[in-house]
C-alpha positions as CSV (number, residue, x, y, z in Angstrom):
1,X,95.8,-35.2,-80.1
2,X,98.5,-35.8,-82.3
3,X,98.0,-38.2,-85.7
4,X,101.1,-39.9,-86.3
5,X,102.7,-39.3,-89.9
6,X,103.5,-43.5,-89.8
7,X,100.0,-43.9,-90.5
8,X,100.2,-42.6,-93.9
9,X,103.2,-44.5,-95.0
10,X,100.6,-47.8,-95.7
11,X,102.8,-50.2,-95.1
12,X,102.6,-53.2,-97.4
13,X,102.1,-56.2,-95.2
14,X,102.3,-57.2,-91.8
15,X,105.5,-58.9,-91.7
16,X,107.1,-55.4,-92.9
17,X,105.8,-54.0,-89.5
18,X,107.5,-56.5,-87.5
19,X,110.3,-56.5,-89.2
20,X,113.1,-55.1,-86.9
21,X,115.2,-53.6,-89.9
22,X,112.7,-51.3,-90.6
23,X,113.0,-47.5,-89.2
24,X,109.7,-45.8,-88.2
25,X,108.7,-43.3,-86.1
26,X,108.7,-44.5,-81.8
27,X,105.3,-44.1,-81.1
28,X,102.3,-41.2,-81.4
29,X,105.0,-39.1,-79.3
30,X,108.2,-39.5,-81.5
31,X,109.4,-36.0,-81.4
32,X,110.9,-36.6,-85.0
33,X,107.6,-36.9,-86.2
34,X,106.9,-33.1,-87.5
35,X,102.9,-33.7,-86.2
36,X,104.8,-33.7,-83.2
37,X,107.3,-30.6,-83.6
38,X,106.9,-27.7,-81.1
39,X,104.6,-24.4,-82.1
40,X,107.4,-22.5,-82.7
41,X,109.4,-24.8,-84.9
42,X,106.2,-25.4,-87.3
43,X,104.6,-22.1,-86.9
44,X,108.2,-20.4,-88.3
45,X,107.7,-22.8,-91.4
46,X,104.3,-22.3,-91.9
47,X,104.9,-18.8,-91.8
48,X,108.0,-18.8,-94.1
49,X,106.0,-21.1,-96.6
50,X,102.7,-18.7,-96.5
51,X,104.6,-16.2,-97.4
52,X,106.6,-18.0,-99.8
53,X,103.3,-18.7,-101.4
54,X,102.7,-15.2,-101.5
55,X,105.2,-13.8,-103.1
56,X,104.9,-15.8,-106.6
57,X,101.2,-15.7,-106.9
58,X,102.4,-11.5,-105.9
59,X,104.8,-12.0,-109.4
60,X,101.8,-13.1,-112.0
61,X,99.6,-10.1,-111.6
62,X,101.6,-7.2,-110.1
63,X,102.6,-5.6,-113.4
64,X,98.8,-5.6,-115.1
65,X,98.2,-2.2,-114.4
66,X,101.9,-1.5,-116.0
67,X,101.1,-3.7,-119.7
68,X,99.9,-0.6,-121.6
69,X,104.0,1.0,-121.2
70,X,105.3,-2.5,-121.9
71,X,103.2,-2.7,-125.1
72,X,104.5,0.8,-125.9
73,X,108.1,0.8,-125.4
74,X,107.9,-3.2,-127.3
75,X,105.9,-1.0,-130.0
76,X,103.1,-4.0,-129.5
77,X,99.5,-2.6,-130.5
78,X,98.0,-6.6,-130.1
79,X,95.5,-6.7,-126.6
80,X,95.8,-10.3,-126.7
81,X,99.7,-9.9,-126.4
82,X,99.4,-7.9,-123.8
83,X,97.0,-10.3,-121.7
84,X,99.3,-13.2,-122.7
85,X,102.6,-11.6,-121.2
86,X,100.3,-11.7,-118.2
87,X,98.5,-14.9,-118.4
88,X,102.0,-16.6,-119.5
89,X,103.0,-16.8,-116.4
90,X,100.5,-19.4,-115.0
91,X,101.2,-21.0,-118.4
92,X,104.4,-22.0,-116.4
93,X,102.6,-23.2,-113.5
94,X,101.1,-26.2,-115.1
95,X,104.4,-27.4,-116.6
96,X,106.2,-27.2,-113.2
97,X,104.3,-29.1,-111.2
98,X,105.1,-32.3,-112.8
99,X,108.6,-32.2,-112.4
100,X,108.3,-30.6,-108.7
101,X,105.3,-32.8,-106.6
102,X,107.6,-36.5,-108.2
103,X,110.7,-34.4,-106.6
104,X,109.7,-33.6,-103.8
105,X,108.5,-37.3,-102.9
106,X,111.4,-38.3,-103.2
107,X,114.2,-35.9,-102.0
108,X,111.7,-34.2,-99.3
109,X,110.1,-30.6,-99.8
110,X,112.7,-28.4,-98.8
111,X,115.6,-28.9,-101.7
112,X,112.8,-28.4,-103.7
113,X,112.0,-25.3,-102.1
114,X,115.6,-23.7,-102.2
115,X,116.2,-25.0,-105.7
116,X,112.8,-23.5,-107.3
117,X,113.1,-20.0,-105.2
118,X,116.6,-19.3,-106.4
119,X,115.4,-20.1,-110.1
120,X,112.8,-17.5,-109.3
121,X,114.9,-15.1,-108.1
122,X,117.0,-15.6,-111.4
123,X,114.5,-15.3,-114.0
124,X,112.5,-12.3,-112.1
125,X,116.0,-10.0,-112.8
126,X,115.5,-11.4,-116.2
127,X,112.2,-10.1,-116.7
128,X,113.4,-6.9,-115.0
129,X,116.2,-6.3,-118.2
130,X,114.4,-8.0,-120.7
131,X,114.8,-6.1,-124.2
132,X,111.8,-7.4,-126.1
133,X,108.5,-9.0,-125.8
134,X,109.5,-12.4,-126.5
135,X,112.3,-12.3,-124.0
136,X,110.0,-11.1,-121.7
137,X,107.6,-13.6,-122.3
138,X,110.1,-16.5,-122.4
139,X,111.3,-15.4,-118.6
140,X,108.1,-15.2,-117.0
141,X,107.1,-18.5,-118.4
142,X,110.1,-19.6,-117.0
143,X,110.0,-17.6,-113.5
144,X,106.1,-19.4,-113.2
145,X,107.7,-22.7,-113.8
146,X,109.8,-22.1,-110.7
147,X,108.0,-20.1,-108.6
148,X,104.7,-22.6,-108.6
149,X,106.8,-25.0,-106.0
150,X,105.3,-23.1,-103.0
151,X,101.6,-23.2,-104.3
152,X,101.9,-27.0,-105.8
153,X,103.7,-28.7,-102.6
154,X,102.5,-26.5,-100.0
155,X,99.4,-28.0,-99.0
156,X,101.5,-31.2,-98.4
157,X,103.7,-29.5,-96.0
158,X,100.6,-28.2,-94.0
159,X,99.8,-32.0,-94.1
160,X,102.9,-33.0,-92.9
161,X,103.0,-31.2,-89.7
162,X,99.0,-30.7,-89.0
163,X,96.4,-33.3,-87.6
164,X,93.0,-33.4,-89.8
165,X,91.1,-31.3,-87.3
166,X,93.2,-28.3,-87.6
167,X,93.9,-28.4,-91.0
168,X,91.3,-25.9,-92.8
169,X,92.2,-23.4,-90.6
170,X,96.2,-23.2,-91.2
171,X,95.2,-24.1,-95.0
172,X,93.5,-21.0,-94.7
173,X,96.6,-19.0,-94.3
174,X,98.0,-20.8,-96.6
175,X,95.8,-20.2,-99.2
176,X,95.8,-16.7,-98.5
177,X,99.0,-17.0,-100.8
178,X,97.3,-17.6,-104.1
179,X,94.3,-15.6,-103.6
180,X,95.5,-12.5,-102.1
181,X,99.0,-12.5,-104.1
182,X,96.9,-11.9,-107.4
183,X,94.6,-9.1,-105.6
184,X,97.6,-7.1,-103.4
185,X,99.7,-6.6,-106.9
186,X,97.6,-5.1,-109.0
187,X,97.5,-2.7,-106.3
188,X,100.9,-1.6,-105.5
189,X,102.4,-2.4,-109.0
190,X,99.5,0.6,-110.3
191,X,101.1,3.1,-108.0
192,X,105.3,1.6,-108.8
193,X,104.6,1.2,-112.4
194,X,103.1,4.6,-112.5
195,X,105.8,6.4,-110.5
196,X,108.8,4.3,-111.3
197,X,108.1,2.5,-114.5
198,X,107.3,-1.3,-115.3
199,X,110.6,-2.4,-114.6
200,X,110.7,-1.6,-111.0
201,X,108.2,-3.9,-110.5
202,X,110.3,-6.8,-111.1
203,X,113.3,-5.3,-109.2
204,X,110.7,-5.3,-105.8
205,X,109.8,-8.3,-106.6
206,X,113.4,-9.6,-106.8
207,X,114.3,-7.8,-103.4
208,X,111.5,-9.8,-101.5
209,X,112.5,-12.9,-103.2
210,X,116.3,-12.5,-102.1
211,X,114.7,-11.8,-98.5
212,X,112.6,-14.6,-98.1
213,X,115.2,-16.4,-99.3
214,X,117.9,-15.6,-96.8
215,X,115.2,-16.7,-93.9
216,X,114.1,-19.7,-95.8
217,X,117.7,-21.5,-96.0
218,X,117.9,-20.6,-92.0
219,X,114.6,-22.0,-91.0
220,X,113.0,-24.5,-92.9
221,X,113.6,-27.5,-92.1
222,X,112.2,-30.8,-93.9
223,X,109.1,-32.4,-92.7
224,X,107.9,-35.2,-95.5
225,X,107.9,-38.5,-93.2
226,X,109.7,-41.0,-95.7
227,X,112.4,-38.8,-96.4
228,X,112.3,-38.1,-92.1
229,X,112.8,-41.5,-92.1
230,X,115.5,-42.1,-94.6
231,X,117.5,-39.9,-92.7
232,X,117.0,-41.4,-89.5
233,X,117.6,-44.5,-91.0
234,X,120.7,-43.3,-92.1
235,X,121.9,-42.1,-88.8
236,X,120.9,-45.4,-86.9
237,X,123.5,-47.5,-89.7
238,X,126.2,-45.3,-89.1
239,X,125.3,-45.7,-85.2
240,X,124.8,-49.6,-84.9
241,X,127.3,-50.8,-87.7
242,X,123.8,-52.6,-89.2
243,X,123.8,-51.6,-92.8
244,X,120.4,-54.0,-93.1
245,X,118.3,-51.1,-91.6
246,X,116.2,-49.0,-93.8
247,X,113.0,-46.9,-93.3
248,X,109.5,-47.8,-94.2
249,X,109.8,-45.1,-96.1
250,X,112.1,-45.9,-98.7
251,X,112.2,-42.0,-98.8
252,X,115.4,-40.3,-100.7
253,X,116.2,-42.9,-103.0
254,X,116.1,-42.2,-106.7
255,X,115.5,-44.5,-109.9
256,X,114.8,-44.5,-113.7
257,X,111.3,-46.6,-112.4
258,X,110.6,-44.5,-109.3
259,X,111.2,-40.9,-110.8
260,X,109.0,-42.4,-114.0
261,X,106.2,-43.6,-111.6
262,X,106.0,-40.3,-109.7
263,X,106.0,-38.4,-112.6
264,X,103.4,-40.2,-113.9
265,X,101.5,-40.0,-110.4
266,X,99.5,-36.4,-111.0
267,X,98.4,-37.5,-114.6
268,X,96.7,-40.9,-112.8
269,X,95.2,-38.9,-110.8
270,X,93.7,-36.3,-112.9
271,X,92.7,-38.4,-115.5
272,X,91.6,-41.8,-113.6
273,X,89.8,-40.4,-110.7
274,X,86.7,-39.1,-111.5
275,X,87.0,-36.9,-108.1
276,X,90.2,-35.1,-108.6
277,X,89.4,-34.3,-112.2
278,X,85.9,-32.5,-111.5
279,X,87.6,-31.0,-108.3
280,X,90.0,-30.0,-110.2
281,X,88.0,-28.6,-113.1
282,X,85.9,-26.7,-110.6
283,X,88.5,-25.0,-109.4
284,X,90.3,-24.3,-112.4
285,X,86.9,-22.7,-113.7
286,X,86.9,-20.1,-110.8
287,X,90.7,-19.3,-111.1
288,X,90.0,-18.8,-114.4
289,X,87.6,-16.4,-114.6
290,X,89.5,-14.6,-111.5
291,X,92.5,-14.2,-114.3
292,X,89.8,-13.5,-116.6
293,X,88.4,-10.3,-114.5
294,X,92.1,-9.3,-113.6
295,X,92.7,-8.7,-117.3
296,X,89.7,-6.6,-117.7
297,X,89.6,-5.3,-114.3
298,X,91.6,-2.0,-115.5
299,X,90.4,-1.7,-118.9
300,X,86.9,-1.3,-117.6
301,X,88.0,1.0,-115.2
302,X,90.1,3.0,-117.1
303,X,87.9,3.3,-120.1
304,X,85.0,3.7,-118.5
305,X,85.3,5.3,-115.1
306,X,88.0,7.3,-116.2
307,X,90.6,6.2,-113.4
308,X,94.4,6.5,-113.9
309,X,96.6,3.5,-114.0
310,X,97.4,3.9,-110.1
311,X,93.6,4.5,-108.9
312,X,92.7,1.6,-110.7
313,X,94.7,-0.9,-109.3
314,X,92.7,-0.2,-106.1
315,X,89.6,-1.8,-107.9
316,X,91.2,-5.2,-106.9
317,X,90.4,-4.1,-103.4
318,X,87.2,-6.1,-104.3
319,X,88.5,-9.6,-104.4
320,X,90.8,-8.9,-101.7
321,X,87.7,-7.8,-99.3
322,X,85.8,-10.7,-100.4
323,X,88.7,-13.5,-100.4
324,X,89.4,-12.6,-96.4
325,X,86.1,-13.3,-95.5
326,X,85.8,-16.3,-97.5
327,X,88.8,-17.0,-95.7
328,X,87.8,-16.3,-92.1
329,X,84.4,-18.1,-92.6
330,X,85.2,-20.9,-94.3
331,X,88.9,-22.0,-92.2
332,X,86.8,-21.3,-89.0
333,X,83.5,-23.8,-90.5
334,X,85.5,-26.2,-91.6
335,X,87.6,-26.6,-88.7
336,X,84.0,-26.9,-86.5
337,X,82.8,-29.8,-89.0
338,X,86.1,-31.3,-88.6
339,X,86.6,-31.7,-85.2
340,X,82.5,-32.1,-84.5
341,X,83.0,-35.8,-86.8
342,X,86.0,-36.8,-85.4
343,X,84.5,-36.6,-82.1
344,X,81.8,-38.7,-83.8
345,X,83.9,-41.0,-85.0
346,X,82.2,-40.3,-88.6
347,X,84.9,-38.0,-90.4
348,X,85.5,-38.2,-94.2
349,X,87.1,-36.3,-96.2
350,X,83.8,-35.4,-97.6
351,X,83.3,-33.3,-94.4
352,X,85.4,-30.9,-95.9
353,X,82.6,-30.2,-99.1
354,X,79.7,-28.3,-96.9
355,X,81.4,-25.0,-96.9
356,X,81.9,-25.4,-100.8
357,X,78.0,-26.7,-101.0
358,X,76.6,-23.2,-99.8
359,X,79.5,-21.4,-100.6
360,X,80.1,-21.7,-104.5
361,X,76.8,-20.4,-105.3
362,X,78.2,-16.8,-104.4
363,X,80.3,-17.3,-107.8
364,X,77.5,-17.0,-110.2
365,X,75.8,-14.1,-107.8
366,X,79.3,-12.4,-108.2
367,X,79.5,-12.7,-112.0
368,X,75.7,-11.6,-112.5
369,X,76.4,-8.2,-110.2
370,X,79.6,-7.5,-111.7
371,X,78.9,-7.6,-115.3
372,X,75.4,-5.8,-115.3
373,X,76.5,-2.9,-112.9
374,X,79.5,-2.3,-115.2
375,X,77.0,-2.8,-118.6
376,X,74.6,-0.3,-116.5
377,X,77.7,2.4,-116.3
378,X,76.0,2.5,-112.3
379,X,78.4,4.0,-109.7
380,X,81.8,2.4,-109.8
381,X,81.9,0.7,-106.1
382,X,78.8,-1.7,-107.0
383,X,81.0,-3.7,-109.9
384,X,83.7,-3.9,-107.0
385,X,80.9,-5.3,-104.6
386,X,80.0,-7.5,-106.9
387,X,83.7,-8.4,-107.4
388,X,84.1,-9.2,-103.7
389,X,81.1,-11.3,-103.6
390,X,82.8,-13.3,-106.9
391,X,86.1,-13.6,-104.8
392,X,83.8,-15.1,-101.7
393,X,82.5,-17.8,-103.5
394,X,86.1,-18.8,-105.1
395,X,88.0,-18.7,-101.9
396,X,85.5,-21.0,-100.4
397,X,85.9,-23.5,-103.7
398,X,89.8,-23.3,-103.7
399,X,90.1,-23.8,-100.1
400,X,87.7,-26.7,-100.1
401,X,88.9,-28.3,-103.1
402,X,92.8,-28.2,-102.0
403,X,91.8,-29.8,-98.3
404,X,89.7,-32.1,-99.8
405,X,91.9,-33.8,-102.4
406,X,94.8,-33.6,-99.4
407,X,92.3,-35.6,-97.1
408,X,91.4,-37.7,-99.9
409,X,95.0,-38.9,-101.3
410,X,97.2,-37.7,-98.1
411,X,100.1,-39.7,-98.7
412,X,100.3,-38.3,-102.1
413,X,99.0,-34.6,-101.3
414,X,102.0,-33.3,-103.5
415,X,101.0,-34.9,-106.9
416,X,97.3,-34.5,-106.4
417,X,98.2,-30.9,-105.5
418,X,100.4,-30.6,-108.8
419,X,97.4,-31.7,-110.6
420,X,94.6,-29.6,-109.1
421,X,97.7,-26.6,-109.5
422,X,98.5,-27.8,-113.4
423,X,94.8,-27.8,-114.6
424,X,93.8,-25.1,-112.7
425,X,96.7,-22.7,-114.0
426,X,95.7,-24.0,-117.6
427,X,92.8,-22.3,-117.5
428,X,94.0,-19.3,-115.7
429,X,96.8,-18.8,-118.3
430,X,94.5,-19.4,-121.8
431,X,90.6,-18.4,-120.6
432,X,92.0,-14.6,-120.5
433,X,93.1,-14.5,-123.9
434,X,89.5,-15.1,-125.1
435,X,88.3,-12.0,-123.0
436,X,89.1,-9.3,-125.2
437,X,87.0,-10.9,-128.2
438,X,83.8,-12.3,-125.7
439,X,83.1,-9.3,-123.8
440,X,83.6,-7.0,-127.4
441,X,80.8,-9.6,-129.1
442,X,78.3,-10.0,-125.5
443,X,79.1,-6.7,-123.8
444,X,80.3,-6.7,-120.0
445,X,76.6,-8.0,-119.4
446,X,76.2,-11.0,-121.1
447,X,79.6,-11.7,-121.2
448,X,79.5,-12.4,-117.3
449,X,76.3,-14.0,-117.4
450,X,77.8,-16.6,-119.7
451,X,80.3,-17.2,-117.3
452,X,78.3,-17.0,-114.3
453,X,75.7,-19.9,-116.2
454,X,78.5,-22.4,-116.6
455,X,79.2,-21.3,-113.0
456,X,75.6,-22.3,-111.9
457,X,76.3,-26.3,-114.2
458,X,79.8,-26.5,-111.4
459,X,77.8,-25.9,-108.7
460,X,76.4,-29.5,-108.6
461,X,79.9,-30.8,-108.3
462,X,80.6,-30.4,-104.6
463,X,76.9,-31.3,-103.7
464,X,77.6,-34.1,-106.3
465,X,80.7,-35.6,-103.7
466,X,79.3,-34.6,-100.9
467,X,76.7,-37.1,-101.0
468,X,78.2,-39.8,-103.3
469,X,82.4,-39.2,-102.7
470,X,82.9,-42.0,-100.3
471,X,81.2,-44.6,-102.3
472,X,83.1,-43.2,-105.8
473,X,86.4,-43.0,-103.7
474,X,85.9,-46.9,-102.3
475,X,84.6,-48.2,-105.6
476,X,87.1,-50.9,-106.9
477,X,87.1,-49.2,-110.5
478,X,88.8,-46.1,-109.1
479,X,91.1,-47.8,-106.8
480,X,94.7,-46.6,-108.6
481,X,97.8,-47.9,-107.8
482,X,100.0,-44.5,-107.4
C-alpha cells in the first residue's frame, strides 16, 4: 500500500485544500507521486544514491594506511597531524550540511546532488597534486564539504519514494554507505598506497567519482514532493493559460526569508528538541569512537603485531563483518516491527528504537574486548572480533537513529538529517585527535574501557525514547515551528 507524499506537505488550513488553484498530487495512485514510481525507476536511484553514499564515506579513510609516506615526503614528524589530515575530512561534513539540507528543500535533491559530486570530483584531483600539508588539508576539508550531500540528504530521498513499512530495510542499504565506505578503504588504499604510492589513492577515487557521475546525470531523477509539484504546477500554467495556479508545495521558490529560515531549520532542531539532540549525540559518540579505532587501528597493528602497511589494512575486515550483520539483522527487525504496528494500527516512530534498545549494548562489549585483547598482546584475530562486535552495536544505533529522526520529522528529513550528519561528523573529525595522547596515558586497556563506560551512560538514551518519545515529541514545549 502506497502512502501518498501529499500527506506530508501539512497543509495549512482547510480552505487551502479546496482551493482549486492549488496543484497536488491526483489521488493515493498519482503516478507523479515518486511513492508511486515503478521498481525499476526507484530501485536505479536508490542504487545510484547508495553507491553515491559510498564512495565519499570510501574518500575519508582510504588513505590511513598511506599517512606515514605523506608525513614523510611533507617532512611532518607530528601524530596528531597525521590523524588530522585524516579526521579533516569529516571536519567538512558538519559545515556542509547546513548549506545542503536548506538547498535541497528548496531546489529538490538532485541539483544538489550534481552540484556537490562535481565539487567532489574537483577537490579529490586536488588532493591528488597537492604539494604540502596545508594544501592537502585545505582540499580534503573542502572535498568533505562536498561530498557529505549524499550522506546528509539521502535518507530523505529513501523517504521520498518509500512507504514507512519498507523503509528500515532500503535504509539499510543505504546506510551501508557510511559504515562500510570507512571499513572497505582502509583496505584497498593499504595494498594501492603500498604498491603505487599515496597519491594513487586519490586518482581511484577520482575515477569512480567521474563514473558515478556520468550515470548519475542519466538517471536520477528528482523525487522531493514540493518541488514535484512546483514543476507540475508549472506545466499546468503554461497548459491552461491560468497563471493563479500554484502547488501546495510552494516548492522551487527562493527568498532572503526562506533560504534564512531553512538554514536555520537543522540548528532548531538540534538545539530545541531534546530528541534529535540526544539522538544525535548518541550517534555521534559511536561514529566517533569508529574514527577513533580507524586511527589506531594500524598503529596497533603495525607496532605491535608486526603487520606491513598492506596486511594491516585487512584488520578493518572487523568492522566490516560486524557492520553487515548489524545490517541484515537490524533492516530485516525493523521492517517486521514496522509492518506488525501498522497492521495494528499502533505505529510510532518509536517503533523504530527496539533494535537500538538490545542492540547498542554490543558497543561497550565491543570496546571492552578490543582494548584488553590488544593490552593482553593475545592473538591478533580476537581484537578484530572484538572490533566486529563494536561495529554491530554501531550499525544498529546509526541505522536506528537516522530512521527514527526521518519518521519523527518526515517532512523535514533533510535538515534533521544535516544535523544528526553535522554533530555526528564533529565528533568523528576532533575525538581522534585526542587518541594518540589517551591511549599513551591509559594503555589500549583502559583507554577502551573509558570509552566503552561512557558507552554504557548512552545506552539509556534509546530505552529512554522508547518509552517516553511520543509524549516528549507531543509536548507543547517542544512543538517548533520549522
Amino acid at each position: 500500500m502506497t502512502e501518498p507524499q501529499s500527506k506530508v506537505l501539512h497543509h495549512e488550513d482547510h480552505d487551502d485544500i479546496e482551493n482549486p488553484d492549488l496543484v497536488d498530487f491526483e489521488g493515493p495512485h498519482d503516478p507523479d507521486n515518486p511513492h508511486n514510481w515503478s521498481p525499476w525507476r526507484k530501485g536505479s536511484q536508490l542504487f545510484l544514491m547508495a553507491f553515491n553514499t559510498f564512495i565519499t564515506p570510501l574518500a575519508s579513510s582510504m588513505f590511513t594506511p598511506g599517512v606515514s609516506e605523506v608525513m614523510e615526503e611533507f617532512n611532518t614528524s607530528s601524530s596528531m597531524l597525521g590523524s588530522f589530515v585524516v579526521s579533516v575530512f569529516l571536519l567538512g561534513y558538519c559545515f556542509g550540511p547546513f548549506f545542503i539540507a536548506p538547498l535541497s528543500e528548496i531546489y529538490g535533491r538532485v541539483p544538489l546532488y550534481h552540484a556537490c559530486n562535481l565539487l567532489f570530483l574537483i577537490f579529490t584531483v586536488a588532493c591528488a597534486v597537492s604539494q604540502s600539508m596545508p594544501q592537502l588539508i585545505v582540499f580534503r576539508l573542502l572535498a568533505g564539504m562536498a561530498g557529505v550531500c549524499p550522506l546528509t540528504i539521502g535518507s530523505g530521498t529513501v523517504a521520498d519514494m518509500i512507504s514507512k513499512e519498507k523503509r528500515a530495510g532500503i535504509m539499510a542499504i543505504w546506510a551501508m554507505g557510511p559504515i562500510l565506505g570507512p571499513v572497505v578503504g582502509p583496505v584497498a588504499g593499504g595494498f594501492l598506497a603500498e604498491a603505487a604510492g599515496w597519491r594513487w589513492v586519490f586518482w581511484v577515487l577520482t575515477i569512480t567519482t567521474g563514473v558515478m557521475i556520468i550515470f548519475t546525470v542519466i538517471l536520477y531523477q528528482e523525487s522531493y514532493a514540493p518541488v514535484v509539484l512546483a514543476r507540475k504546477a508549472a506545466r499546468l500554467r503554461k497548459k491552461s493559460g491560468n497563471p493563479q495556479l500554484k502547488s501546495v508545495g510552494n516548492g522551487g521558490k527562493l527568498s532572503r526569508k526562506l533560504f534564512l529560515t531553512a538554514l536555520s531549520r537543522p540548528l532548531k532542531l538540534l538545539f530545541r528538541s531534546p530528541i534529535v539532540f540526544l539522538m544525535a549525540l548518541l550517534s555521534a559518540t559511536a561514529y566517533g569512537y569508529l574514527y577513533l579505532m580507524f586511527t589506531t587501528l594500524t598503529s596497533i597493528f603495525e607496532g605491535q603485531y608486526g603487520f606491513s602497511s598492506g596486511i594491516s589494512g585487512l584488520t578493518y575486515l572487523g568492522f566490516g563483518v560486524g557492520s553487515l550483520i548489524g545490517l541484515g539483522a537490524t533492516g530485516i527487525f525493523a521492517d517486521h516491527i514496522a509492518k506488525k504496528h501498522i497492521q495494528k494500527g499502533c505505529f510510532t516512530p518509536e517503533s523504530r528504537l527496539l533494535p537500538m534498545v538490545i542492540g547498542c549494548w554490543f558497543m561497550p562489549i565491543g570496546l571492552f574486548w578490543y582494548g584488553w585483547s590488544a593490552e593482553a598482546d593475545t592473538h591478533w584475530i580476537l581484537p578484530i572480533i572484538g572490533s566486529a562486535v563494536f561495529a554491530l552495536g554501531l550499525i544498529t544505533v546509526f541505522m536506528s537513529v537516522s530512521t527514527y529522526l526521518v519518521d519523527s520529522y518526515l517532512r523535514y528529513a533533510a535538515s534533521v538529517t544535516a544535523a544528526n550528519t553535522a554533530l555526528r561528523s564533529l565528533v568523528g573529525a576532533l575525538l581522534p585527535l585526542a587518541g594518540p595522547s589517551m591511549y599513551d596515558a591509559l594503555g589500549l586497556g583502559w583507554g577502551n574501557s573509558l570509552l566503552a563506560f561512557i558507552a554504557l551512560a548512552m545506552c539509556s538514551v534509546p530505552f529512554l525514547f522508547w518509552r517516553y518519545g511520543a509524549m516528549i515529541r507531543n509536548h507543547p514545549r517542544f512543538q517548533l515551528e520549522l
